[in-house]
ZAMARGU-4260 file (C-alpha; in steps of 0.2 Angstrom, whole numbers, plus 5000, padded with zeros to 4 digits):
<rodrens>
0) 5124/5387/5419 | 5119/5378/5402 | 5132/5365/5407 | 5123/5361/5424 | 5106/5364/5413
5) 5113/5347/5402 | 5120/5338/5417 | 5103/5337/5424 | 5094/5332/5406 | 5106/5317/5406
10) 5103/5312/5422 | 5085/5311/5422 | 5085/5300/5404 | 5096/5289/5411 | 5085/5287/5425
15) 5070/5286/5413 | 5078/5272/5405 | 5083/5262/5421 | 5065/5263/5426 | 5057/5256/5408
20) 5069/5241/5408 | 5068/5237/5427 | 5047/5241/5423 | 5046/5231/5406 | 5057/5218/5409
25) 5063/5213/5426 | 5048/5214/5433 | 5045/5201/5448 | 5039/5185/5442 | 5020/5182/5451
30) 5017/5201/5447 | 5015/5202/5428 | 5009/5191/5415 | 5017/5173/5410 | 5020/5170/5392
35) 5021/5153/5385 | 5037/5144/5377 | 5035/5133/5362 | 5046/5121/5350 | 5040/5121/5331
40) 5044/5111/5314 | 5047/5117/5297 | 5050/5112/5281 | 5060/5124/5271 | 5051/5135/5258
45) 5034/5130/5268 | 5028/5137/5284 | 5022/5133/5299 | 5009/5141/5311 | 5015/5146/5329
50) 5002/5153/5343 | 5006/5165/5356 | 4998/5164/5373 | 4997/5170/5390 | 4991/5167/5408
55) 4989/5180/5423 | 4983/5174/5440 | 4973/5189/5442 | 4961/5181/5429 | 4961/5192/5414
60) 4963/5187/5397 | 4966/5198/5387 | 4984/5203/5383 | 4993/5213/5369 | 5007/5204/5363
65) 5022/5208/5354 | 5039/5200/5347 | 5054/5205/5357 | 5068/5198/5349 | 5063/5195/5328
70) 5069/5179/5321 | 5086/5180/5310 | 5083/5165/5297 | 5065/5168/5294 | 5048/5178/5294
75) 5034/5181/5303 | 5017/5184/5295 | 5000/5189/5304 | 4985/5179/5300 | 4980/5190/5286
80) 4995/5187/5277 | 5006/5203/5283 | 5022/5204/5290 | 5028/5208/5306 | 5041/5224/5306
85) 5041/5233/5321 | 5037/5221/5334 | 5022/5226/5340 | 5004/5215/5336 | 4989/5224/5337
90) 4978/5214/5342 | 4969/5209/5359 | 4965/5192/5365 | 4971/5178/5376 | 4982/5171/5362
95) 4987/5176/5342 | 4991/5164/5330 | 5006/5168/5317 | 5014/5159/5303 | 5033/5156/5301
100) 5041/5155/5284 | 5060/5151/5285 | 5073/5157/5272 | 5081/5148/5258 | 5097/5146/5267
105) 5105/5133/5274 | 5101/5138/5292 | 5092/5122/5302 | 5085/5131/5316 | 5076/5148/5321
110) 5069/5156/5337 | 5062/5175/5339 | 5057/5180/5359 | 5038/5188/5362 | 5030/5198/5377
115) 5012/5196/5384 | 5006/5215/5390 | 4992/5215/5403 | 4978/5230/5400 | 4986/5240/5417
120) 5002/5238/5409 | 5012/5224/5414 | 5023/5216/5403 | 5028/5196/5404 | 5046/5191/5405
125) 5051/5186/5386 | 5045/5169/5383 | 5055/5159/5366 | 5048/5152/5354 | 5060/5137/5344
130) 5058/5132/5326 | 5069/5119/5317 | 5072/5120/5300 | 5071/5103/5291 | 5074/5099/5272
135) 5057/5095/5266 | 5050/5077/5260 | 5053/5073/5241 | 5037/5066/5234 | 5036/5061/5218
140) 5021/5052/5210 | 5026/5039/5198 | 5016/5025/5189 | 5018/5008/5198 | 5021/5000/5179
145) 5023/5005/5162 | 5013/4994/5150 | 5021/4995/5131 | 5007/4983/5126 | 5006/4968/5113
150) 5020/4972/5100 | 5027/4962/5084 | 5044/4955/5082 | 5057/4967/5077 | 5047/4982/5079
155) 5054/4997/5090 | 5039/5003/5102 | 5042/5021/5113 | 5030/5025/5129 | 5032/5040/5138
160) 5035/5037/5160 | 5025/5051/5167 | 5034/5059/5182 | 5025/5073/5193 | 5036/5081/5208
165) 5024/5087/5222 | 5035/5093/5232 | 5040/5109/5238 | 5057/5112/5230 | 5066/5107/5215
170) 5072/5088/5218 | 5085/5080/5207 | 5082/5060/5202 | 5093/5045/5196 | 5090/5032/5186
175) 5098/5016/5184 | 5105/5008/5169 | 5092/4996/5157 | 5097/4981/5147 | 5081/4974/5139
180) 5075/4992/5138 | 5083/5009/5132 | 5081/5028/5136 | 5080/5037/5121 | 5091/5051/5128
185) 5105/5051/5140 | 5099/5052/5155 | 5111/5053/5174 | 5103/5065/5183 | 5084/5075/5182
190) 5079/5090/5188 | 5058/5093/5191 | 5055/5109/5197 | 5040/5108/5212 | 5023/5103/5206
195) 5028/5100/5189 | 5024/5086/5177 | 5041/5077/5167 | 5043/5064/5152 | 5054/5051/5151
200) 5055/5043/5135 | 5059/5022/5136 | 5061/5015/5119 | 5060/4996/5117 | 5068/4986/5101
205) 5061/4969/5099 | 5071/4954/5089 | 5066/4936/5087 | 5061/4931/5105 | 5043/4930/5110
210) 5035/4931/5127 | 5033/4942/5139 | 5049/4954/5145 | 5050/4965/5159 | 5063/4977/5170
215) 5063/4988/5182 | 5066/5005/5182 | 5075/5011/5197 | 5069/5031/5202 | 5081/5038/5215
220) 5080/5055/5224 | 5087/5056/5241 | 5083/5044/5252 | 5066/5041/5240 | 5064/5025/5231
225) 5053/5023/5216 | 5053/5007/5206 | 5042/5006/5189 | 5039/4988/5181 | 5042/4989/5162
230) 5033/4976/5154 | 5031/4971/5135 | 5022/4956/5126 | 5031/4950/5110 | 5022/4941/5097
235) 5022/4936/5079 | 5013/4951/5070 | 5002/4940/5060 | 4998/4920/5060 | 4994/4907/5043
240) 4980/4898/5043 | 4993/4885/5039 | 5011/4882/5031 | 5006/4872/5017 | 4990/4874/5002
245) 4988/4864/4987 | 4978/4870/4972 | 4963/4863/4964 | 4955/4863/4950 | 4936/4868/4956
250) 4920/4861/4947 | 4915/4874/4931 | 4932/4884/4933 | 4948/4882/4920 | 4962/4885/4934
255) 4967/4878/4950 | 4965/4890/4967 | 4964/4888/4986 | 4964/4901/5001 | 4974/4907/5017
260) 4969/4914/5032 | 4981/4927/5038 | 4976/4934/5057 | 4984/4951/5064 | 4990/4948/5083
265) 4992/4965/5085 | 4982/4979/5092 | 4987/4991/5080 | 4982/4990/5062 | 4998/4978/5049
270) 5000/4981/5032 | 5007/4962/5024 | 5018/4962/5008 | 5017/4944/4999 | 5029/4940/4983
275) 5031/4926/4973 | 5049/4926/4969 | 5054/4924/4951 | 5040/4912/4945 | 5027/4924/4944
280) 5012/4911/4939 | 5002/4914/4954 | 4986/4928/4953 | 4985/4934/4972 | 4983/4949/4980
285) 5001/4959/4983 | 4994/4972/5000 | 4983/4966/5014 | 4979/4978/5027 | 4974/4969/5042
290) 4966/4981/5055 | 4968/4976/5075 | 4965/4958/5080 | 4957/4954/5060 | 4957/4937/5049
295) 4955/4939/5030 | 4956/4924/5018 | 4967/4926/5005 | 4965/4919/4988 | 4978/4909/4978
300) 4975/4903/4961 | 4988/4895/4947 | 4986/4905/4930 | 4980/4895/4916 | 4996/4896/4908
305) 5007/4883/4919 | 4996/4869/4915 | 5010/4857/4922 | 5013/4851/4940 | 5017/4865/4951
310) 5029/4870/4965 | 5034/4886/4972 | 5035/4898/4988 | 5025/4913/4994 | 5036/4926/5007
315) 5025/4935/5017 | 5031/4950/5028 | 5028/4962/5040 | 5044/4972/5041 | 5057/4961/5046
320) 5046/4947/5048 | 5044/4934/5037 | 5035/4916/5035 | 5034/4907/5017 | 5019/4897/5013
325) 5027/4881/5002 | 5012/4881/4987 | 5009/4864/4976 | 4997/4860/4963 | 4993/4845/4954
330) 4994/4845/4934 | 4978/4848/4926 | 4970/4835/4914 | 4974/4833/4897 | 4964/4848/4887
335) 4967/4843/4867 | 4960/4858/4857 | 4957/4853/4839 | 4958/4865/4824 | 4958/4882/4837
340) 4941/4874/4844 | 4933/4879/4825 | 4921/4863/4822 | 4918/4869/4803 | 4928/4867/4788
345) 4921/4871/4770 | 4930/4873/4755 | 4927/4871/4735 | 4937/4860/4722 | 4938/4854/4706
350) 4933/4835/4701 | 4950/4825/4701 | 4958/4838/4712 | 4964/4835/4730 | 4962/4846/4745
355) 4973/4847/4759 | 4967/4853/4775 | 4980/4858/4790 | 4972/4855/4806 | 4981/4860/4822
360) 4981/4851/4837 | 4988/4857/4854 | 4988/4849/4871 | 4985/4862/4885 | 4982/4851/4898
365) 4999/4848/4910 | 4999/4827/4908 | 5000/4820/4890 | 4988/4811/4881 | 4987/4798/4868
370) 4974/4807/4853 | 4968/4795/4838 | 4960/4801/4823 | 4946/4792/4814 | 4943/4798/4796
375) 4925/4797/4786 | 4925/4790/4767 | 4938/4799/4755 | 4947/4807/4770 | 4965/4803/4770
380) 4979/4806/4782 | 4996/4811/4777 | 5009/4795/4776 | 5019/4804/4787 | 5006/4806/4801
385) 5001/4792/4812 | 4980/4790/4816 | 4986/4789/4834 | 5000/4797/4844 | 5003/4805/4858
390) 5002/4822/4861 | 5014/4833/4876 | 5009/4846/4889 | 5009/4863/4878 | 5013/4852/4860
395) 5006/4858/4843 | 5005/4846/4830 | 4997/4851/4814 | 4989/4835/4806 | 4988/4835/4786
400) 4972/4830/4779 | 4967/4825/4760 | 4953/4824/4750 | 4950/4815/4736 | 4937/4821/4725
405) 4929/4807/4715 | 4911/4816/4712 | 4905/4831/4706 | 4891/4839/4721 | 4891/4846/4738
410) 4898/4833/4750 | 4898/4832/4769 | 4913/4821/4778 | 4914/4820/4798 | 4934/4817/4807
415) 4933/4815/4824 | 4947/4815/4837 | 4949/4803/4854 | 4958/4805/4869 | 4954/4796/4886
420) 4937/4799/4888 | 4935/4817/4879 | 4932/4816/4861 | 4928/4830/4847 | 4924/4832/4828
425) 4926/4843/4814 | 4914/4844/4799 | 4919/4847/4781 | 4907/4854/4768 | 4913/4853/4753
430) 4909/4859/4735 | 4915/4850/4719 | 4913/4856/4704 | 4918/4852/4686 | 4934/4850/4678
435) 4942/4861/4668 | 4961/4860/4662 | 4975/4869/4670 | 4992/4868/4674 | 4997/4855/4687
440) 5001/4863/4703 | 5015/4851/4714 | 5008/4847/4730 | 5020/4853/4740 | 5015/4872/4732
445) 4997/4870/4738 | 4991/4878/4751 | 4978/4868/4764 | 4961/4875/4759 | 4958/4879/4777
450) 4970/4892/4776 | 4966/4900/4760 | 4950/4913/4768 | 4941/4905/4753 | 4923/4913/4749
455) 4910/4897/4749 | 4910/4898/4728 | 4921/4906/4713 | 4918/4907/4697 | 4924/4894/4685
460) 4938/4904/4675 | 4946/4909/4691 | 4962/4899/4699 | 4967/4898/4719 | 4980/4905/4727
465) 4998/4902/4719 | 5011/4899/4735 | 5029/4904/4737 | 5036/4886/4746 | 5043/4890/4763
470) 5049/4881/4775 | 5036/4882/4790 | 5037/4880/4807 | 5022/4877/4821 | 5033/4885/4837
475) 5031/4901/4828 | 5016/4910/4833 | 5003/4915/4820 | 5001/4934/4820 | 4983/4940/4824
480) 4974/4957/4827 | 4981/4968/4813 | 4973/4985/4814 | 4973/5001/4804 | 4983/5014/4814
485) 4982/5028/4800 | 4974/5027/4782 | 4978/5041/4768 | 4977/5044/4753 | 4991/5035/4745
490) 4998/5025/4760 | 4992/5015/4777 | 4996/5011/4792 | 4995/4996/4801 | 5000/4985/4818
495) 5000/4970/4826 | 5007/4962/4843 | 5024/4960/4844 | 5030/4942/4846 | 5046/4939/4850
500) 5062/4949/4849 | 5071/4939/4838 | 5059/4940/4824 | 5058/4950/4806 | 5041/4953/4798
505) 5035/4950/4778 | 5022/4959/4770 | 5011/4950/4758 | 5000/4960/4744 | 4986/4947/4734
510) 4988/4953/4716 | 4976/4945/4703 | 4984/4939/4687 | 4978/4932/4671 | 4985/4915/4666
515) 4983/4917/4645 | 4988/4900/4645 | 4971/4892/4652 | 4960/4908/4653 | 4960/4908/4672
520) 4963/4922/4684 | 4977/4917/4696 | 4979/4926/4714 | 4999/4927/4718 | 5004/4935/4737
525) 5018/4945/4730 | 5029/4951/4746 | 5032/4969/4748 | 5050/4976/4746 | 5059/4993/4758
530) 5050/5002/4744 | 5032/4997/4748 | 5034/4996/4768 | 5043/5002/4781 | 5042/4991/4795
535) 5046/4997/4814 | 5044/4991/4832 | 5045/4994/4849 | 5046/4982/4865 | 5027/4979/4862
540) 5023/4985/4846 | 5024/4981/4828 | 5018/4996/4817 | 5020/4994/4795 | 5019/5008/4784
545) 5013/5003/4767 | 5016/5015/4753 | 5014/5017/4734 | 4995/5014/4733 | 4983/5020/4725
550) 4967/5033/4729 | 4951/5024/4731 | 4958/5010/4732 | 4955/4992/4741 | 4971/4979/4746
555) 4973/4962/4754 | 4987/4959/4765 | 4994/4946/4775 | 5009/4947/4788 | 5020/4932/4795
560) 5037/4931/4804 | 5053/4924/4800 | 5067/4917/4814 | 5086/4917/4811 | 5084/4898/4806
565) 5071/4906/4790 | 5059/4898/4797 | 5041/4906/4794 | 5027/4906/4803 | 5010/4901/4794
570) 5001/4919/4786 | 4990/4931/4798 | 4972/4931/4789 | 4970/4939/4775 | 4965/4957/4779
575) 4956/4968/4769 | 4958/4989/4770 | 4955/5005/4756 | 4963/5021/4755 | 4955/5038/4753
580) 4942/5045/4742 | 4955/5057/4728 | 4946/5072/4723 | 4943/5073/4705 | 4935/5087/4696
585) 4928/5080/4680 | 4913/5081/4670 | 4901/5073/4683 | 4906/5087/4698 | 4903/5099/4686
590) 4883/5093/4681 | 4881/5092/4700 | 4887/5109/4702 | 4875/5116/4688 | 4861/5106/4695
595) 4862/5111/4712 | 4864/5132/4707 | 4846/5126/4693 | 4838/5120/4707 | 4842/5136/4721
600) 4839/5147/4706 | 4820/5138/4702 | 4816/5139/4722 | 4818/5158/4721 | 4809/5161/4706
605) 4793/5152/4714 | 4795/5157/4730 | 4796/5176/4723 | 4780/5175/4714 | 4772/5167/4727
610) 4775/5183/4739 | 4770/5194/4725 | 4754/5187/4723 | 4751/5188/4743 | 4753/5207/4741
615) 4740/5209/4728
</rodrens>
């Protein structure tokens, strides 16, 4: 019986499905609704939007429609952005529109079936919809050229290419190969993920040419195309004013000087190094900075000491660029300075005595010059000098002059130097007094009066300096600028500018001594032995520890170098310094002391008395 029951069940389903297909899908064409076919294009990883329509020739409109067969390489999404699962899409109208987003595969085509259902229930045959799948346009924004700008020679210059990928998908780019430019990294093959921005650093190294180079960069990506023009202007960092500059000596100034221009072709600011060489006579400024597109003048001048005809090369650069500027200077006119420009001279003698005065002369002009010397009354020149000579570009001759005394009294005499048309004088006040008898003195012991530091008088009874003869030589310079570093007690210290390298220093003390013979006082320089100085020096420096003196006490020194030949140069000044005060606790200290406790003492008695008397 249940058999039977069962056999019937499945009897009527299978008709019940019979029915729905031959109802939904076969049914008669002219009877239901007709839905419309359609062909689309889409790019993969984009989307496209497909609308579903349908016609009736009853006249109505309004249809339900839903998919019938799904698509298998892709997705449909309603309107609103929601996806499509079971076929069915609520929605009533004469047409729906969808979207269609393929999958990441490979597949190049797609096609889902749809059905248009009439309000009284009629269903339209499936109606398909075709979409192929296409690999979507690369595009990729690129400058058209990549401007590296004005740049000096022998620089190295980086600029950035700025690649943006608006495409869809990732897209892989080659580049070609550069000669005149170069990529910083090795580069074959970029990857720019979609809508994303990437760098390409291009470095360029210039050399020696100048102009303008450019290449082209070659972007491939598929069947895409990009070519970028790189372009560069190469130019001399900086520009003279000219190749050549001569020195002159300006009216009111001692030295010779001119100017350069120096211009900056670049647009960035250059910094200029500028060297002599080995010479070294030339004051200029070492660092310019030039800011973008600037001219500064530069000044040149020619230091005082290279008085002669000059010649030399300045090297200017800016990194590896360099450009000399040849220099030249006339020589400057003769400049005779006579007797270290000091235009008086007085000393004090003795009736019958003759004075000897030493009177340099030095040419520091760069050309030479003829220099004669005309002499007043009683003024005599040394029979080994000439009253004219001729005198070289840093020469120093030292001129003897005598004079007789023949009259007791104050006399003045004038002797005046020539050369071209310059001419100078020096005046001589001179002071003769009486004779009196002492020991003859040779010539060649006497010291020019010049030299001597002599007060204007001294009293009759005393004799001038007694000289130890030497042998002396003009080249070597006369120490000056002694100074007192430390002073003590019992010992001082001094220093002076140190000279040469090759040079020992004497010490000189002025010691007064009686000569019983003649009743005179004599002064002797009496040089100091290892036990009275100790003499050090550095590279600059000369420093003299004098020892063994006494408290209180006031000395004159002189200093003056010897060479290896023992040849000396002439004394420093005399120059004058004391030692300390020696505390001495004798009778006087002690009436201070009692004093000063009488006179506290006598302030507070009075001052007592006086406060008593306010209280009464």
């Amino acid at each position: 019986m249940i058999k039977k029951l069962f056999k019937h069940v499945w009897v009527f389903l299978y008709l019940v499905f019979i029915f729905h297909v031959q109802a939904d899908v076969k049914l008669p064409k002219g009877i239901g609704p007709i839905a419309s076919s359609s062909t689309h294009v889409v790019e993969r990883g984009s989307n496209v939007e497909i609308t579903l329509s349908a016609t009736a020739k009853t006249g109505i409109n309004i249809f339900e429609f839903s998919i019938f067969d799904k698509p298998k390489n892709g997705v449909l999404f309603t309107n609103d952005g929601r996806i499509i699962k079971n076929g069915l899409i609520k929605y009533l109208g004469k047409s729906i529109t969808l979207r269609y987003t393929p999958d990441q595969g490979s597949a190049d085509s797609d096609e889902f079936t749809y059905r248009a259902r009439m309000e009284d229930g009629k269903y339209s045959s499936p109606s398909k919809i075709s979409i192929r799948v296409i690999e979507p346009a690369v595009k990729l924004s690129t400058p058209e050229n990549l401007n590296f700008g004005r740049i000096g020679m022998y620089k190295t210059v980086t600029r950035n290419l700025e690649l943006k990928n608006e495409s869809t998908t990732a897209i892989k780019i080659s580049v070609n190969k550069l000669s005149k430019f170069s990529y910083i990294d090795k580069i074959e093959e970029i990857e720019v993920l979609p809508n994303r921005l990437f760098s390409i650093p291009i470095r360029f190294n210039s050399n020696n040419t100048i102009g303008i180079i450019s290449e082209n960069l070659i972007l491939t990506s598929g069947s895409l195309i990009k070519v970028i023009n790189l372009k560069v202007l190469v130019t001399e960092p900086f520009a003279l004013g000219s190749k050549n500059i001569v020195l002159k000596k300006s009216e009111g100034k001692t030295y010779r000087s001119s100017q350069i221009s120096l211009s900056n072709n670049l647009d960035e600011e250059i910094t200029i190094n500028i060297n002599e060489g080995k010479q070294e006579v030339l004051n200029f400024k070492k660092l310019v900075k030039l800011p973008s597109g600037a001219t500064k003048t530069l000044d040149i001048s020619l230091k005082d000491s290279y008085p002669k005809e000059f010649e030399s090369e300045l090297f200017i650069n800016n990194g590896k660029y360099k450009k000399s500027l040849r220099v030249t200077a006339p020589p400057l006119p003769p400049s005779v300075i006579i007797n270290n420009n000091k235009k008086f001279i007085s000393a004090d003698s003795r009736l019958g005595d003759d004075l000897i005065f030493d009177i340099p002369i030095t040419n520091l002009g760069g050309l030479p010059t003829d220099v004669s010397i005309n002499l007043s009354e009683d003024f005599f020149l040394n029979k080994a000098d000439s009253e004219t000579f001729n005198l070289k570009p840093g020469d120093e001759k030292i001129i003897k002059i005598s004079y007789s005394s023949k009259n007791i009294g104050s006399f003045n005499g004038l002797v005046g130097f020539n050369w071209g048309d310059e001419e100078s004088y020096v005046n001589f006040k001179l002071n003769i007094k009486n004779n009196i008898e002492r020991p003859k003195i040779p010539v060649s012991e006497r010291r020019p009066k010049n030299q001597r530091n002599l007060k204007p008088s001294y009293p009759e009874n005393l004799l001038l300096d007694v000289e130890v003869e030497r042998k002396v030589s003009s080249k070597l310079s006369v120490i000056k600028d002694i100074k007192v570093i430390k002073t003590g007690k019992e010992e001082v210290e001094i220093s002076w500018d140190k000279i040469s390298e090759d040079l020992t220093y004497i010490i000189e003390t002025r010691v007064h001594r009686l000569n019983a013979d003649h009743g005179v006082i004599q002064f002797h320089w009496i040089q100091l032995n290892d036990d009275y100085s100790v003499i050090s020096q550095n590279s600059s420096v000369v420093k003299a520890l004098i020892k063994g003196l006494s408290p209180s006490g006031r000395y004159t020194i002189r200093v003056m170098s010897k060479n290896k030949d023992n040849d000396f140069s002439l004394p420093s000044k005399p120059f004058q310094f004391s030692t300390k005060e020696s505390f001495n606790f004798n009778g006087r200290y002690i009436l201070n002391v009692i004093g000063f406790i009488a006179g506290v003492f006598l302030a507070s008695f009075y001052l007592l008395r006086f406060f008593k008397a306010r209280n009464l």
